[in-house]
C-alpha positions in Angstrom: 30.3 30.3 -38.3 28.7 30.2 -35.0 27.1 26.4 -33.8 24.3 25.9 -31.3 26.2 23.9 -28.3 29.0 25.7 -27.4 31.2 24.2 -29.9 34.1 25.4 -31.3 34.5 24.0 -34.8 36.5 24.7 -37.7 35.9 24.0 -41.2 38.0 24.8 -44.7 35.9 24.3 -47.5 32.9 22.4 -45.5 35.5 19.9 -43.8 36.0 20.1 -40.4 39.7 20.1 -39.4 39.1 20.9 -35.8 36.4 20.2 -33.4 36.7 21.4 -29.6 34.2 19.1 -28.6 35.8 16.3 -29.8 39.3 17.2 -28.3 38.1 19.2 -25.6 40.0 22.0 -26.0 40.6 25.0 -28.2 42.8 24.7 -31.0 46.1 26.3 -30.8 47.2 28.5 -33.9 50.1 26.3 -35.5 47.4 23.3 -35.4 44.8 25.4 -37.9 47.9 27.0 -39.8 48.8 23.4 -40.5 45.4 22.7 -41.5 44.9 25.4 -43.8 48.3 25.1 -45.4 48.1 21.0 -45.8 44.7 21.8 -47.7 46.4 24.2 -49.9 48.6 21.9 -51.2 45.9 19.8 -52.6 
């Protein structure tokens, strides 16, 4: 979903699991498979 800002946020089921602003970077893709695959085991 695109955010005013430049931020680069990301969000599974309206919580955010990554933030760029916060980390200052963008994510890399075994951090938001991680993510998704933790939140599918709850």
């Amino acid at each position: 979903m695109p955010a005013a800002g430049g931020r680069f946020e990301v969000y599974i089921e309206g919580e955010m699991v990554f933030s760029k602003k916060e980390v200052g970077r963008f994510p890399k893709y075994e951090e938001i498979r991680s993510a998704v695959q933790q939140r599918l085991k709850s």
